[in-house]
Residue, then its C-alpha position, 0 to 999 in steps of 0.5 A: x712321046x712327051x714327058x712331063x715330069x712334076x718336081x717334088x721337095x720336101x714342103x711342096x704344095x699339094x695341089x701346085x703339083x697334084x692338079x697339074x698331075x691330074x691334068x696330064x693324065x687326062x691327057x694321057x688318056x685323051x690322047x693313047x699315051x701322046x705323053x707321060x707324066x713322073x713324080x721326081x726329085x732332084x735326089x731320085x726316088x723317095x717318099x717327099x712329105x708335102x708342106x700339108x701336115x706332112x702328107x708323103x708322096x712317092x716320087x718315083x725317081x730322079x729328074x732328068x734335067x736333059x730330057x726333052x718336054x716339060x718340067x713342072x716345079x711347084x710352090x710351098x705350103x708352111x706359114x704364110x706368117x713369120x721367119x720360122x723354119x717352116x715358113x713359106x720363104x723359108x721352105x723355097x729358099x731352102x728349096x733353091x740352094x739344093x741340087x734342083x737349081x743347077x738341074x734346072x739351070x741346064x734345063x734351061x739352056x736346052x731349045x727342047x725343054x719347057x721349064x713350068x711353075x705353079x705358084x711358089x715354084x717361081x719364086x724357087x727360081x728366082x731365088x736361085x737366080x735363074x730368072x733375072x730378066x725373065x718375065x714370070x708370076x707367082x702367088x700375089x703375095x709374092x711378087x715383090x719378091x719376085x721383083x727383087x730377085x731380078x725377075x720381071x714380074x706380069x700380074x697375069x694368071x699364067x705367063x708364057x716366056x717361052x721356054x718358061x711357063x709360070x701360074x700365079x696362085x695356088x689353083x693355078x697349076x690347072x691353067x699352067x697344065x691346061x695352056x701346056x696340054x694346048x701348047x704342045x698337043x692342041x686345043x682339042x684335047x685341053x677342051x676335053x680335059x675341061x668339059x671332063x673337069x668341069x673347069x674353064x681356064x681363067x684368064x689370058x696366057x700374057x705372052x710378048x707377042x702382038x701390040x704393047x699396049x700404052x700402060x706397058x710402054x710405060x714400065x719399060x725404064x723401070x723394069x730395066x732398073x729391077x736388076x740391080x748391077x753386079x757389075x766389079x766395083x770400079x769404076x762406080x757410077x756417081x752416088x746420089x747428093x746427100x741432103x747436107x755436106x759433109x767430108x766424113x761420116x759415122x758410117x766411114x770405115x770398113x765393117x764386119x756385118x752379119x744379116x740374119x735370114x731365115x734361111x740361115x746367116x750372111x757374113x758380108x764385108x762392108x766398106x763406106x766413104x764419104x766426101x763432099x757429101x757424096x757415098x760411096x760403098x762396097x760390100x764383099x761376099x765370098x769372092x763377090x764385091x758389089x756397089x751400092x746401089x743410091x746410098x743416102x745418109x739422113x740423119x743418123x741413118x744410111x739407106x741404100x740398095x744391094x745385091x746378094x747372091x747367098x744363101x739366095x739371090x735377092x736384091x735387098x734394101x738396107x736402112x741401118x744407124x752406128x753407136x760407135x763401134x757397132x753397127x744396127x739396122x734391117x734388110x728388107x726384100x719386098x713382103x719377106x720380113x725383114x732380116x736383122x742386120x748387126x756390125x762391128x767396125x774394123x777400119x775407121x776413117x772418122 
């Protein structure tokens, strides 16, 4: 018997784990019990307010990351604007730092387990770092996101990566279910759930098999440039020319940054060196150093790009200005607002 289990959090979308819930049962029916379908969580059973004004569901127990079949993660429903506690973002990324991404991370590592998401539940994922390298979609609104966090993002409706299965908006956890009831017990049987539904699928399931089309041959370099490297710092690769020469900068010096998310504040280590017009920087969290990635100075302002692995996995942009001992700026990461960056400098070299 397959078993499907559909993974609740507090502030899942409703109809991201409701519809595909539908579809399977359907196909249950259809099929004299061929599957089973559960409402889980990653801490076991318990009621789970959903992110529409709180409406309980019950989940009936506990996922099994080791269970063969099919796993189903769903997106968030919050604020679509705004940094708040119960904004979308928000509400994943608290998702992602909780016990579900080490459940799903060994799910992944098993040949008998699909690992599906509907909408938001990619970004989960991603945010977790279990999707760097991965071809995957989520809502629209997110896919820059999804882009930054390593992942490559296909604007398709459901993207089949093998043993990952991902849907773009919310309706499309119907397509996801329907193209895993056809995958893995026939296309008799996802037929008759449509006529029953009165709904066809939309679109085609992209999957990498067949002709690569010319447009997508194109892409290939700078999909291999989407994960940023977290590779130890030496030996760096040649930083980019700046746009003048200089032996030193305001920036030189080591620096005690703090990155203010929504999801709660970062504490990095930064330390910056200019020679010959040339940058160079590291920034430290936790244990972790990473380099910078194309540091540029123009002006009074330093740009460059970098990876962070806490309290989730995003590549970020920086663009931040000193006045003298202190240190201002952002750090961006595609449609996500924006993240106040704020410093002091321990070490000068200027």
């Amino acid at each position: 018997m397959l078993t499907v289990q559909i993974v609740l959090f507090d502030g899942f979308d409703l109809l991201d784990a409701l519809a595909p819930y539908e579809v399977f049962c359907a196909a249950a029916m259809m099929s004299n019990d061929a599957l089973e379908v559960k409402l889980v969580t990653a801490e076991g059973a318990r009621a789970v307010a959903s992110g529409t004004q709180g409406l309980p569901i019950a989940a009936a127990g506990k996922l099994d990351p080791n269970r063969a079949g099919i796993i189903l993660v769903p997106g968030a429903a919050g604020d679509v604007e705004g940094d708040g506690p119960d904004s979308v973002p928000a509400i994943l990324a608290r998702t992602a730092n909780t016990e579900l991404t080490g459940m799903i991370r060994e799910a992944l590592g098993r040949k008998d387990i699909i690992v599906s998401t509907v909408c938001g539940g990619s970004l989960v994922l991603a945010m977790g770092g279990l999707l760097e390298g991965r071809r995957a979609v989520t809502h629209h609104f997110g896919m820059d996101v999804l882009g930054a966090t390593g992942a490559l993002p296909v604007k398709a409706r459901v993207v089949d990566d093998g043993n990952l299965v991902s849907g773009g908006g919310v309706t499309s956890g119907l397509d996801v279910a329907l193209h895993l009831v056809e995958r893995e017990l026939g296309p008799r049987i996802a037929h008759a759930i449509e006529e029953l539904f009165e709904y066809e699928r939309r679109g085609i399931a992209w999957r990498a098999q067949g002709m690569v089309p010319n447009s997508e041959k194109t892409k290939t370099d700078k999909e291999s440039n989407l994960v940023l490297s977290t590779e130890a710092v030496s030996p760096l690769s040649p930083p980019l020319q700046n746009t003048f020469e200089q032996t030193e900068s305001v920036f030189d010096g080591d620096w005690d940054v703090t990155i203010a998310t929504p999801v709660g504040k970062m504490d990095v280590k930064l330390s910056i060196a200019t020679s010959h017009g040339e940058v160079h920087g590291t920034a430290t969290q936790g244990d972790e150093t990473v380099k910078f990635m194309s540091p540029v100075i123009q002006g009074n302002k330093l740009t460059w790009s970098q990876q962070v692995t806490k309290p989730m996995r995003l590549n970020l942009k920086f663009d931040v200005t000193v006045d003298g001992g202190e240190l201002h700026g952002t750090a961006k990461a595609g449609v996500l607002p924006a993240s106040r960056v704020v410093g002091k400098r321990l070490k000068s070299t200027f």
